[in-house]
N, CA, C and O atoms as a DFTB+ gen file, in Angstrom:
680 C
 N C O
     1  1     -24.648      15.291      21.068
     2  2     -24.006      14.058      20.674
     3  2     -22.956      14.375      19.606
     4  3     -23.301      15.280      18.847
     5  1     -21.891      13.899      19.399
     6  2     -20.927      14.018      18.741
     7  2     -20.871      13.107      17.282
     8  3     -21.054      11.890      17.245
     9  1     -20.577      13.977      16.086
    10  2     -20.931      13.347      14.880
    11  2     -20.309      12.169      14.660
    12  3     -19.163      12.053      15.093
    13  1     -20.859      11.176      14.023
    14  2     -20.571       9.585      14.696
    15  2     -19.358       9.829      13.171
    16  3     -18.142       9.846      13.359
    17  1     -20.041      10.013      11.608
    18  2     -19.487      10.147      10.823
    19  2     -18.650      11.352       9.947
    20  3     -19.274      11.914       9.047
    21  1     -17.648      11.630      10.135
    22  2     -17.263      12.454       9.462
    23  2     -16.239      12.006       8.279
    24  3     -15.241      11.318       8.493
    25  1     -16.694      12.575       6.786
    26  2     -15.937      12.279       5.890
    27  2     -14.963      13.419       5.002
    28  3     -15.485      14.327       4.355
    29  1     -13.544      13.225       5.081
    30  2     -12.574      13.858       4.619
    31  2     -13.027      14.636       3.326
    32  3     -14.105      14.492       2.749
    33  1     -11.885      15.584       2.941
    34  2     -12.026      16.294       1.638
    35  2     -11.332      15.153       0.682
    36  3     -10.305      14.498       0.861
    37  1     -12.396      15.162      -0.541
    38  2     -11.247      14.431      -1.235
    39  2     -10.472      15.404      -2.663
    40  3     -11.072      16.236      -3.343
    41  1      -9.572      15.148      -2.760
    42  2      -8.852      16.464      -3.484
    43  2      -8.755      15.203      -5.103
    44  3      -8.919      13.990      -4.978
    45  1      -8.483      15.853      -6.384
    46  2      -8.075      14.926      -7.500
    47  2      -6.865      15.792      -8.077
    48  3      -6.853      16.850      -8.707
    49  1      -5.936      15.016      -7.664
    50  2      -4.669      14.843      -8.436
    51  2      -4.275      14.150      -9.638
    52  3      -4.997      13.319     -10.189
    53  1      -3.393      14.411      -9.954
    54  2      -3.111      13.468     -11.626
    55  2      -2.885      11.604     -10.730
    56  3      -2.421      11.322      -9.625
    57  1      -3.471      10.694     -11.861
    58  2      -4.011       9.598     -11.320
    59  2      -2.492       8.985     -11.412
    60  3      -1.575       9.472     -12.074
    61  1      -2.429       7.684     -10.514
    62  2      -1.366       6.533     -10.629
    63  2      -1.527       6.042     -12.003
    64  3      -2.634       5.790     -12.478
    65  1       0.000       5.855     -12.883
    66  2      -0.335       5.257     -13.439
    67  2      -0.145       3.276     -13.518
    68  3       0.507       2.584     -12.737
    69  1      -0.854       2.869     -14.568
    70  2      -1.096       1.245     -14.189
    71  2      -0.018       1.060     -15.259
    72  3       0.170       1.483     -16.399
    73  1       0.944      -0.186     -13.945
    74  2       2.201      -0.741     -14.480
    75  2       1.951      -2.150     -14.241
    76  3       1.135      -2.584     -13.428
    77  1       2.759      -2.895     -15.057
    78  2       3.251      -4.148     -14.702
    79  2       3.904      -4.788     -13.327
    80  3       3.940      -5.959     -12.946
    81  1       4.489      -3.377     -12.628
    82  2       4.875      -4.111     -11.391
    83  2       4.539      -3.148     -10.271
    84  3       3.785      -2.242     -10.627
    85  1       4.853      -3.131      -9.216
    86  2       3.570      -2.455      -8.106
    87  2       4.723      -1.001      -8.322
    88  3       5.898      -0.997      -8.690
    89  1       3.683       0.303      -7.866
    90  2       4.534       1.796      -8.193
    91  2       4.774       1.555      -6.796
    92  3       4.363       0.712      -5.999
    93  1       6.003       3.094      -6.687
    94  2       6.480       2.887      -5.322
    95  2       5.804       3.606      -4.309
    96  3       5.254       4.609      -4.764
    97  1       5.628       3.411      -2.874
    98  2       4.243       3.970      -2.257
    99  2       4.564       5.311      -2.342
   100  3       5.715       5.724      -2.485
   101  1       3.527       6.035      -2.254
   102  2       3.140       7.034      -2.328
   103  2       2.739       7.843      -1.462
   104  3       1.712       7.411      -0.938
   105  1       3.189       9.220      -0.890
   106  2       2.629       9.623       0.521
   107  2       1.190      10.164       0.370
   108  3       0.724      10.601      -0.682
   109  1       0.343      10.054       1.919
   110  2      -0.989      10.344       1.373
   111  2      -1.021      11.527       0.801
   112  3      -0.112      12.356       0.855
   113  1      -2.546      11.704      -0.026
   114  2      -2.279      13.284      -1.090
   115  2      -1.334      13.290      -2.031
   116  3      -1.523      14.244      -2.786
   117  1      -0.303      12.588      -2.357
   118  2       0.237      12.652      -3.294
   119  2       0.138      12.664      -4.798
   120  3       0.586      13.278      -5.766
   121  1      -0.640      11.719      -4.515
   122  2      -1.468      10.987      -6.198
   123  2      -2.961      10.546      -6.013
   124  3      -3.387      10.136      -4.933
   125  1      -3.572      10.638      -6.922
   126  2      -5.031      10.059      -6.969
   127  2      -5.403      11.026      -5.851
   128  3      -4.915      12.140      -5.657
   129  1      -6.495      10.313      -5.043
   130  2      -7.387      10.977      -4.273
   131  2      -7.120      10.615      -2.678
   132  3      -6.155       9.856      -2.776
   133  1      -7.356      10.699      -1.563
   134  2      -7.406      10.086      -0.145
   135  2      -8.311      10.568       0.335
   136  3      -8.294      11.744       0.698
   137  1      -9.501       9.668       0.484
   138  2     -10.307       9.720       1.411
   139  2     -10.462       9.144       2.507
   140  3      -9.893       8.063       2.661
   141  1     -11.310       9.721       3.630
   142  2     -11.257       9.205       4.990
   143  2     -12.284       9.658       5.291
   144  3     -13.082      10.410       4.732
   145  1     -12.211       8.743       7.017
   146  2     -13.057       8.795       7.317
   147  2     -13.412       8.376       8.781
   148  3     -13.032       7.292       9.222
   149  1     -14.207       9.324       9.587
   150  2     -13.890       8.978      11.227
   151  2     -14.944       8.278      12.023
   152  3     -15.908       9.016      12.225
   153  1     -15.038       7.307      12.441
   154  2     -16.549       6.712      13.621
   155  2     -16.223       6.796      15.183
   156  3     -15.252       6.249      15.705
   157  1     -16.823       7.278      15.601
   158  2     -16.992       6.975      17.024
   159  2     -17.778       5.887      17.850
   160  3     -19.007       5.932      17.900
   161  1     -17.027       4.871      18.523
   162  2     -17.428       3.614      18.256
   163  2     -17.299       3.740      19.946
   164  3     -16.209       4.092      20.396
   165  1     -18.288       3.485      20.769
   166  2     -18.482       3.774      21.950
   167  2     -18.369       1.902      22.796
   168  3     -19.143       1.075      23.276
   169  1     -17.121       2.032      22.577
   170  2     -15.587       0.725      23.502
   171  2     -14.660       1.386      23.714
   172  3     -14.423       2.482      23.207
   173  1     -13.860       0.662      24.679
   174  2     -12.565       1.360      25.209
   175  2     -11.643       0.978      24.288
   176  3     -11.935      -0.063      23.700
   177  1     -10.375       1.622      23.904
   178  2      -9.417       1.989      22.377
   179  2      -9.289       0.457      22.705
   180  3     -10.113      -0.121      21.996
   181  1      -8.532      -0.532      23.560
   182  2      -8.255      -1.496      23.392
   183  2      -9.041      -2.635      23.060
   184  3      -8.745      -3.261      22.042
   185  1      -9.963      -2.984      23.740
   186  2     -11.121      -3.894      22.442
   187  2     -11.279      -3.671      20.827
   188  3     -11.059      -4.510      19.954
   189  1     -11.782      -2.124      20.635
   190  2     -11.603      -1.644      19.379
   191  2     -10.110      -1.786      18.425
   192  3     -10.284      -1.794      17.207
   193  1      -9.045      -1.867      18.800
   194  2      -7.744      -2.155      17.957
   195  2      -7.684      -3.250      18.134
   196  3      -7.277      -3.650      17.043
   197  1      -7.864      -4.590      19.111
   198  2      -7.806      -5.549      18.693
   199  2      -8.534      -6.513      17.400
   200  3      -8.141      -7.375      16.614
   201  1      -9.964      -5.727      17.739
   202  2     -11.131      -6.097      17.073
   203  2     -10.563      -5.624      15.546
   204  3     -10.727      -6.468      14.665
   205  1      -9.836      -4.208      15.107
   206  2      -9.993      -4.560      14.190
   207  2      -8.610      -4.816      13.719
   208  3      -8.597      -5.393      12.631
   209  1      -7.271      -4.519      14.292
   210  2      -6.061      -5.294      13.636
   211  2      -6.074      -6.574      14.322
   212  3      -6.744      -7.389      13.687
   213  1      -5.742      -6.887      15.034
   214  2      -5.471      -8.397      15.731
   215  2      -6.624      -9.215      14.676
   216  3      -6.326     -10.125      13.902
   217  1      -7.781      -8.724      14.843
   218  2      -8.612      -9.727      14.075
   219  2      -8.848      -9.278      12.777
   220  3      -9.930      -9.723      12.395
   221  1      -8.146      -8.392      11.694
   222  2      -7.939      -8.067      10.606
   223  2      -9.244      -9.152       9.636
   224  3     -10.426      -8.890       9.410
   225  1      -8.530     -10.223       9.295
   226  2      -8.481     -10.708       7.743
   227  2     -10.182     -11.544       8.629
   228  3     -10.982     -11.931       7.777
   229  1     -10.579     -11.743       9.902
   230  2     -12.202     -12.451      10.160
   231  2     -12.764     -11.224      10.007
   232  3     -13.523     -11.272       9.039
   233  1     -12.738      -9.562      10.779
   234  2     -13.587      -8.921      10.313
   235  2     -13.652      -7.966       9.634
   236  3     -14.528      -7.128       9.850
   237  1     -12.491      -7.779       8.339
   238  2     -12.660      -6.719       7.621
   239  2     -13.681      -7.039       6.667
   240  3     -14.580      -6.261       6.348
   241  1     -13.479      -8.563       6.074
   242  2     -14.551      -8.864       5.247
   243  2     -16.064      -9.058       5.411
   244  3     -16.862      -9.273       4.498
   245  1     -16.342      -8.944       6.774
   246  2     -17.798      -8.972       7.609
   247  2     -18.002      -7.102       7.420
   248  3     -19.041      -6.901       6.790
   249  1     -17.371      -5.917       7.757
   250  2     -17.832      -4.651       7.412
   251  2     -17.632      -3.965       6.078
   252  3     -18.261      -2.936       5.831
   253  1     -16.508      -4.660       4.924
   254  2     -16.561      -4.435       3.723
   255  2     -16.920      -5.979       3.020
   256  3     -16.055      -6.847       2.901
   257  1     -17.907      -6.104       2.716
   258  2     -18.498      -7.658       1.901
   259  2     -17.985      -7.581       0.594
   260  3     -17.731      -8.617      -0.021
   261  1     -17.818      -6.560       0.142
   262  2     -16.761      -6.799      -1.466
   263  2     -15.010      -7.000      -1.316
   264  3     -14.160      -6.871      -2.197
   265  1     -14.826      -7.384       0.231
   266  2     -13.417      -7.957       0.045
   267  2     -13.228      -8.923       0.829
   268  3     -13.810      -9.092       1.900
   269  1     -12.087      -9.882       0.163
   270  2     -12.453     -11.374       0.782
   271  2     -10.915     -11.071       1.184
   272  3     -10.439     -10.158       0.509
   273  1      -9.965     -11.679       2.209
   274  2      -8.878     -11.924       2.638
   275  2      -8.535     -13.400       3.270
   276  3      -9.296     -14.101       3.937
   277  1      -7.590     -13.598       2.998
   278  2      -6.916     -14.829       3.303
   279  2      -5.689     -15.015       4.325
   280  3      -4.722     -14.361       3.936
   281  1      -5.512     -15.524       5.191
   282  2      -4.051     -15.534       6.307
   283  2      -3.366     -16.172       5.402
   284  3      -3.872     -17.142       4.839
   285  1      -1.664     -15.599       4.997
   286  2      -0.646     -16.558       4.529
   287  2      -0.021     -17.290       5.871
   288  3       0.235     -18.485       5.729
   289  1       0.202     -16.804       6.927
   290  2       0.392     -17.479       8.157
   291  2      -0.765     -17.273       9.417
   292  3      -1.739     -16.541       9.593
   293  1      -0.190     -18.174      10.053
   294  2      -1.090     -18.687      11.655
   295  2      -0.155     -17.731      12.363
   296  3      -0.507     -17.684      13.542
   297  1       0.887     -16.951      12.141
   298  2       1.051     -16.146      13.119
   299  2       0.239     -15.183      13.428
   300  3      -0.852     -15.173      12.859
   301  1       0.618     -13.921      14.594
   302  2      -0.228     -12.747      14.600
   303  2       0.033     -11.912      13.798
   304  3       1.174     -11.837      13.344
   305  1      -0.949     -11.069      13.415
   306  2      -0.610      -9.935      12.619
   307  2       0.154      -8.678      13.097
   308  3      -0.352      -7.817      13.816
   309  1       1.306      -8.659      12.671
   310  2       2.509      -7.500      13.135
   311  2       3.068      -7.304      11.534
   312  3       2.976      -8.022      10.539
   313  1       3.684      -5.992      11.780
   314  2       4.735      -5.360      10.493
   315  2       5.126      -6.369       9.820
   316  3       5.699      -7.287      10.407
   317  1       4.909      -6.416       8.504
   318  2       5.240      -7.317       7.559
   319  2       4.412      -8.396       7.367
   320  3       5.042      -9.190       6.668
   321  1       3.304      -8.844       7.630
   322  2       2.682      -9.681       7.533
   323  2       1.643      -9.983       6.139
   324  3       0.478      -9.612       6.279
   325  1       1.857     -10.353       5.387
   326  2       1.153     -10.618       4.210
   327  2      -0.458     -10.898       4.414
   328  3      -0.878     -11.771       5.173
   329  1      -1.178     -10.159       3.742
   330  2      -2.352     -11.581       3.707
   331  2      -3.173     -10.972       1.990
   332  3      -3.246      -9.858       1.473
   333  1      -3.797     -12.726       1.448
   334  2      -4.012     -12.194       0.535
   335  2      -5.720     -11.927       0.499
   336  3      -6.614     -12.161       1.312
   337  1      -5.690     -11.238      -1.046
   338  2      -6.990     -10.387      -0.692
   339  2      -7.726     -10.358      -1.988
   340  3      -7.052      -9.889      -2.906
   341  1      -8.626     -10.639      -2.225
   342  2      -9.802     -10.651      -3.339
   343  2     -10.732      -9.300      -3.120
   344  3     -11.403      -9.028      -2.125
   345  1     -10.580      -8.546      -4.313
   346  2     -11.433      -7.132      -4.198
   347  2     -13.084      -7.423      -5.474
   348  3     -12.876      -7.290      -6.680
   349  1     -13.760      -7.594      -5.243
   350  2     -14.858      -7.406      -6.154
   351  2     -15.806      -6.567      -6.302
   352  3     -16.914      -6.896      -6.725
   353  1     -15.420      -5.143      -5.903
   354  2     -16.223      -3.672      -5.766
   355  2     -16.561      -3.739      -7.074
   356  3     -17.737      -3.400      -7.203
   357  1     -15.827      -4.153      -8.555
   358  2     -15.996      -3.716     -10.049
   359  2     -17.346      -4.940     -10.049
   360  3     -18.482      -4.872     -10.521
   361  1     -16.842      -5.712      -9.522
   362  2     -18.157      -7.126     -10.553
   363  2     -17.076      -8.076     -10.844
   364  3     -17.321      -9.282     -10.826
   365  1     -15.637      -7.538     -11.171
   366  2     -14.772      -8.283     -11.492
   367  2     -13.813      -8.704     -10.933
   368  3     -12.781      -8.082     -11.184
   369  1     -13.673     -10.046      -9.833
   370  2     -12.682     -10.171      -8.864
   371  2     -10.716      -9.426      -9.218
   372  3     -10.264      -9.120     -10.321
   373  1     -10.176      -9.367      -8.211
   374  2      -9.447      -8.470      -8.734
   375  2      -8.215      -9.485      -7.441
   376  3      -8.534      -9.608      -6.258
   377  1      -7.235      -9.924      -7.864
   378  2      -6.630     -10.834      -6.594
   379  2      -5.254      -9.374      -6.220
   380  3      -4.831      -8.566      -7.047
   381  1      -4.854      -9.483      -4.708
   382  2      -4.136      -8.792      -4.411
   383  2      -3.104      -9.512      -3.449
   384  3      -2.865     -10.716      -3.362
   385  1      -2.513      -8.365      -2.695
   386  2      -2.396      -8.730      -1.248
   387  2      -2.130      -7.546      -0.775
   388  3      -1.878      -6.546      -1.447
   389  1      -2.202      -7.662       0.911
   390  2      -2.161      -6.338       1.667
   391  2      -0.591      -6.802       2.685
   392  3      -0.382      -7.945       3.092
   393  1       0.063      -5.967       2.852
   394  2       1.226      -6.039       3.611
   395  2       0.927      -5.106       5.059
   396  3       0.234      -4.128       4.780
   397  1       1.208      -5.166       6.210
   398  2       1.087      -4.383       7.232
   399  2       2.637      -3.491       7.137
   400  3       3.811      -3.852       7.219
   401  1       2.122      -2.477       6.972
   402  2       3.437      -1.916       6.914
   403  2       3.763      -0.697       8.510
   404  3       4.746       0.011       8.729
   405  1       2.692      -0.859       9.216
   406  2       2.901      -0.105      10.647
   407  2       1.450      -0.871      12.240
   408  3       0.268      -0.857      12.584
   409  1       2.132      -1.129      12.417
   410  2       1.103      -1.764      14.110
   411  2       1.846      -1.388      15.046
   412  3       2.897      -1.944      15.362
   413  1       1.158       0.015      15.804
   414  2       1.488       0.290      17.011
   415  2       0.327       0.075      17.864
   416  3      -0.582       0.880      17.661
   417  1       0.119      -0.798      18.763
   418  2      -1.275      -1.250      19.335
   419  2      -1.556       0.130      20.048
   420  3      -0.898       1.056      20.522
   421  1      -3.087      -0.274      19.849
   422  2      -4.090       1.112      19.952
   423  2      -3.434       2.546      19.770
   424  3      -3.277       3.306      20.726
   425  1      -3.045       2.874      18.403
   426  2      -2.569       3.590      17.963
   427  2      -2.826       3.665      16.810
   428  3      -3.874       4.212      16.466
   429  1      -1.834       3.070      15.764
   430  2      -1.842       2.899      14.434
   431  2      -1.706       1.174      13.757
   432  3      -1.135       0.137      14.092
   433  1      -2.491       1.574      12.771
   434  2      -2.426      -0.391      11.773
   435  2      -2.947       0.609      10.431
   436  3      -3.808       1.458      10.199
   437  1      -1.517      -0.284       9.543
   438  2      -1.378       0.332       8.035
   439  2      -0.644      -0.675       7.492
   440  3       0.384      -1.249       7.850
   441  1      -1.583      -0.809       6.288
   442  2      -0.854      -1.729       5.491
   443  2      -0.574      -1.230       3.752
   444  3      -1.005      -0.136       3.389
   445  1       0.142      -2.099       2.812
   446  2      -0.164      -1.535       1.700
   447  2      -1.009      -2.322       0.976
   448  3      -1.231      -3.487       1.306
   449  1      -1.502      -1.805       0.023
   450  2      -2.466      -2.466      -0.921
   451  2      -1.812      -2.788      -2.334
   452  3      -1.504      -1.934      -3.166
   453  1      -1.690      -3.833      -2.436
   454  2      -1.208      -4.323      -4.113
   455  2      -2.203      -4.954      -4.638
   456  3      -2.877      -5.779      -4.021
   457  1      -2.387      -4.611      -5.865
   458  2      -3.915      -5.110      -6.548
   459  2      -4.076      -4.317      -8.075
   460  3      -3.933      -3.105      -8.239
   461  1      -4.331      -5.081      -8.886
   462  2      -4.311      -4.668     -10.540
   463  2      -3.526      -4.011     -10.740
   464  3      -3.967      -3.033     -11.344
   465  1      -2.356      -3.946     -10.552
   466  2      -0.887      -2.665     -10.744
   467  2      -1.197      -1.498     -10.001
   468  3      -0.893      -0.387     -10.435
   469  1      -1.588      -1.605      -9.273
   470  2      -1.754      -0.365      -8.366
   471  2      -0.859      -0.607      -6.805
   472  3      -0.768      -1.723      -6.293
   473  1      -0.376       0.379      -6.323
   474  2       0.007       0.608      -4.948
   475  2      -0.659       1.591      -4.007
   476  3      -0.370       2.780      -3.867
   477  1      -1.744       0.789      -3.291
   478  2      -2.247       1.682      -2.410
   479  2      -2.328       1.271      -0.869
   480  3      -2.618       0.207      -0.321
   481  1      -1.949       2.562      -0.369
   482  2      -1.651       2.791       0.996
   483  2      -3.099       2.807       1.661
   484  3      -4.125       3.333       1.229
   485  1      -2.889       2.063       2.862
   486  2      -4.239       2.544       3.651
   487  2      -4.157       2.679       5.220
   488  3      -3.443       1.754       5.607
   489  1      -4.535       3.353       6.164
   490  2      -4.162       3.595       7.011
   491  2      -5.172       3.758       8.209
   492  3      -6.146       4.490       8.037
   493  1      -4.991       3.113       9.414
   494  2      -6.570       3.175      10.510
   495  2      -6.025       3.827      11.790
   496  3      -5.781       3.009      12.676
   497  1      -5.844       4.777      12.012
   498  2      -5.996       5.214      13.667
   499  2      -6.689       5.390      14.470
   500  3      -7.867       5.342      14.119
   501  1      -6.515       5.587      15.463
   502  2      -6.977       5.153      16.965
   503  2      -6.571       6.225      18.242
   504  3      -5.511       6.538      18.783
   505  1      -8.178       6.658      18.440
   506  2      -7.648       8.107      19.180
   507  2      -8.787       7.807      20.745
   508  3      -9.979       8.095      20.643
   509  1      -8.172       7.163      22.235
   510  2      -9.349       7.514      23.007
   511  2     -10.000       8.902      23.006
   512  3      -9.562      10.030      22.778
   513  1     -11.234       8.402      23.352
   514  2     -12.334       9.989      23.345
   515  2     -12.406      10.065      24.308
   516  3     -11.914      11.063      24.836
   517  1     -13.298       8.698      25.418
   518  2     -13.174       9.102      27.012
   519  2     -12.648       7.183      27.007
   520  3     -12.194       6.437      26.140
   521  1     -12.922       7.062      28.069
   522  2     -12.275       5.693      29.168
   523  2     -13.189       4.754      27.955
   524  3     -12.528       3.799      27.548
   525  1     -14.367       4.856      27.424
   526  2     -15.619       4.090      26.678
   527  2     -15.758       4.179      25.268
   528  3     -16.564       3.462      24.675
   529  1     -15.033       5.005      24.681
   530  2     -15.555       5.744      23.796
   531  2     -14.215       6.063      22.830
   532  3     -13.518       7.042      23.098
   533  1     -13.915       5.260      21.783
   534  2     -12.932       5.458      20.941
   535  2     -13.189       6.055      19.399
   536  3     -14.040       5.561      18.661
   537  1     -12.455       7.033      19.060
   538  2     -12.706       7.284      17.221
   539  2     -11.539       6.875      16.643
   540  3     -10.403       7.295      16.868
   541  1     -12.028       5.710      15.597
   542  2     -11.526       5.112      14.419
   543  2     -11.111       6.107      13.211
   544  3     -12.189       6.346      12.667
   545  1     -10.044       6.846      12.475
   546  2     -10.379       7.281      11.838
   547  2      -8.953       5.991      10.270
   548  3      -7.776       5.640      10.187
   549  1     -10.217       5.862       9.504
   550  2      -9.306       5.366       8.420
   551  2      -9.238       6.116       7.123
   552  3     -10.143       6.832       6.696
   553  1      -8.012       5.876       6.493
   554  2      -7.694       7.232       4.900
   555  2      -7.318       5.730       4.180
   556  3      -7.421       4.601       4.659
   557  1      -6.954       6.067       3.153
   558  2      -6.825       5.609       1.790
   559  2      -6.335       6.386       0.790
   560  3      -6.743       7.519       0.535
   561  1      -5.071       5.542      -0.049
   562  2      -5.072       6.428      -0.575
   563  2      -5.626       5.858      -2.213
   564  3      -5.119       4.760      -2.443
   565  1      -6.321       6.236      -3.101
   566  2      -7.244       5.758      -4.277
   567  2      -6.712       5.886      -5.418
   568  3      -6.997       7.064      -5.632
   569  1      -6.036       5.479      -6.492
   570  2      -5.955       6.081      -7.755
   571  2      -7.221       7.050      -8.118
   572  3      -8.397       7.089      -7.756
   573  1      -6.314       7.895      -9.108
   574  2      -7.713       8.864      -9.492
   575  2      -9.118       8.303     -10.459
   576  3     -10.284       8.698     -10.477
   577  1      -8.344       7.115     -11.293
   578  2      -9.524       6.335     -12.094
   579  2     -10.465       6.024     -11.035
   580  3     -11.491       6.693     -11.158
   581  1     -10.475       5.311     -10.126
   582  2     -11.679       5.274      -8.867
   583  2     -12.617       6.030      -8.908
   584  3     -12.371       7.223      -9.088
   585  1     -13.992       5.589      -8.755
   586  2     -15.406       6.246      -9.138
   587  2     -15.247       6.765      -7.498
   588  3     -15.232       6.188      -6.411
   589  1     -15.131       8.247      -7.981
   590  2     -15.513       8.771      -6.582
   591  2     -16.887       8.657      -5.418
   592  3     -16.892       8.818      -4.198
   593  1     -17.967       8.321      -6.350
   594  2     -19.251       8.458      -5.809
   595  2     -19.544       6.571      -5.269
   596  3     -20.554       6.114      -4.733
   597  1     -18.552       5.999      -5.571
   598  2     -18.914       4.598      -5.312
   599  2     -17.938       4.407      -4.270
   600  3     -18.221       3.441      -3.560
   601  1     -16.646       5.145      -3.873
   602  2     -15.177       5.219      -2.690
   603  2     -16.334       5.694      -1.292
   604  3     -16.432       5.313      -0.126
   605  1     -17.094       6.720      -2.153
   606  2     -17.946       7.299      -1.035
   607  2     -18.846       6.697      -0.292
   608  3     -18.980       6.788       0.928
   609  1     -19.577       5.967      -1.178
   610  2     -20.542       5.222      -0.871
   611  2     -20.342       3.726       0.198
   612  3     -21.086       3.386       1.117
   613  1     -19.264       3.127      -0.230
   614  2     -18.222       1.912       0.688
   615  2     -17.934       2.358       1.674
   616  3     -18.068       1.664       2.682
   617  1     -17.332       3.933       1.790
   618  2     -16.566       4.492       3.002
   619  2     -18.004       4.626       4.155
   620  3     -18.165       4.492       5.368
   621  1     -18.578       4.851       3.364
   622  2     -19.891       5.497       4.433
   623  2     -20.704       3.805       5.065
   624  3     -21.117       3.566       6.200
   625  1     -20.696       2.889       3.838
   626  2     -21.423       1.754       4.429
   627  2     -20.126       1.019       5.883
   628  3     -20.449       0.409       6.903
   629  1     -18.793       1.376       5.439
   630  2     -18.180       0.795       5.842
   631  2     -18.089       0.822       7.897
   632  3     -18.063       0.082       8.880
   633  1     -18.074       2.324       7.453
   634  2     -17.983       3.294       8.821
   635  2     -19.044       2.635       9.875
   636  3     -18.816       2.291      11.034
   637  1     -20.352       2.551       9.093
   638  2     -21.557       2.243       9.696
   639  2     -21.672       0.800      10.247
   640  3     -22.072       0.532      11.380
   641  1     -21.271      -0.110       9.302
   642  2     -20.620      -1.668       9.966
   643  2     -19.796      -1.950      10.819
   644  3     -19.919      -2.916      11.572
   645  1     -18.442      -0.823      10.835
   646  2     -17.627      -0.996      12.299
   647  2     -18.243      -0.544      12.948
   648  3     -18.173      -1.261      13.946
   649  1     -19.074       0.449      13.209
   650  2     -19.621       0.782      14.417
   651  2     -20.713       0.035      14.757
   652  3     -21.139       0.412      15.849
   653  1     -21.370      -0.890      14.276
   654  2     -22.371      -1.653      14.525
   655  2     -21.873      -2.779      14.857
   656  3     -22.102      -2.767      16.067
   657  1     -21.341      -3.772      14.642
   658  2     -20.252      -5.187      14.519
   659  2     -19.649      -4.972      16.079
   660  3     -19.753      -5.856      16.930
   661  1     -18.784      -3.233      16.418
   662  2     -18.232      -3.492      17.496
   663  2     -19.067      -3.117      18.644
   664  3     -18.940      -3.693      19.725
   665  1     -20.053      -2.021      18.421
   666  2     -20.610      -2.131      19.488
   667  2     -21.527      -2.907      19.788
   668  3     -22.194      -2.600      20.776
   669  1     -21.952      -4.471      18.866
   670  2     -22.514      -5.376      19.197
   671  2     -21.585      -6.744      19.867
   672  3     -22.069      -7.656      20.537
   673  1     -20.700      -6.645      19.627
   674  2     -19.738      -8.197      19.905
   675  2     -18.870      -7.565      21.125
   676  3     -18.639      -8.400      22.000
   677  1     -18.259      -6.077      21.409
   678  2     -17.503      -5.950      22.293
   679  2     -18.620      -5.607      23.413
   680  3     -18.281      -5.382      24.575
């Protein structure tokens, strides 16, 4: 059987620093840390990318429960699309928003992350395995202040909820 979870190296670089207005993005590895992380989620790539860009802001907050998101529009979610976003991983709500900054269906969905003066990139691809059988892999990229052992801990619960959520509803 093929390892359902695999989690990236995470490297520590000198951290982002916190400004008044969002820094400019950053390529992954650049700054702070990027971790990732891959599931093999046994649906065909197209259920799985709809499930999780098309339906973004209903089920990201059902496999990460410390983030709440909001639609600024009733359109679909494509490049440029705002939505806003409540982070409470600290204890302490934290208001943001996420921008889509790439949707190539069943391919790639990336957006950026703005939130407490930070600019962070995050990124989900989409690789068929067979005709049934798709791997998710998503990165991030983290300021270095970020508790590494708690990025880890989300990434791993997270992994385990998409793969449970989709291979129960698809």
């Amino acid at each position: 059987m093929a390892e359902l979870y695999r989690f990236g190296s995470v490297s520590k670089t000198p951290s982002l620093g916190v400004t008044t207005e969002p820094t400019k993005r950053q390529p992954y590895g650049s700054a702070g840390r990027s971790p990732h992380m891959s599931v093999e989620v046994h649906r065909p790539i197209g259920k799985v990318f709809a499930w999780y860009a098309d339906d973004h802001v209903r089920n990201h907050p059902r496999w990460d429960p410390d983030i709440q998101l909001e639609a600024t529009s009733e359109a679909p979610i494509a490049v440029g699309t705002i939505i806003r976003r409540r982070n409470v991983r600290s204890g302490t709500p934290v208001d943001g928003t996420m921008e889509v900054v790439e949707f190539e269906r069943d391919r790639t969905f990336a957006v950026m992350i703005r939130e407490g003066g930070y600019e962070m990139p995050g990124r989900a691809s989409f690789e068929s395995v067979d005709p049934t059988t798709t791997s998710v892999t998503i990165a991030a990229e983290v300021p270095g202040s970020v508790n590494e052992a708690l990025i880890t801990d989300r990434m791993q619960r997270s992994a385990k909820n998409i793969r449970a959520l989709m291979e129960d509803e698809l």
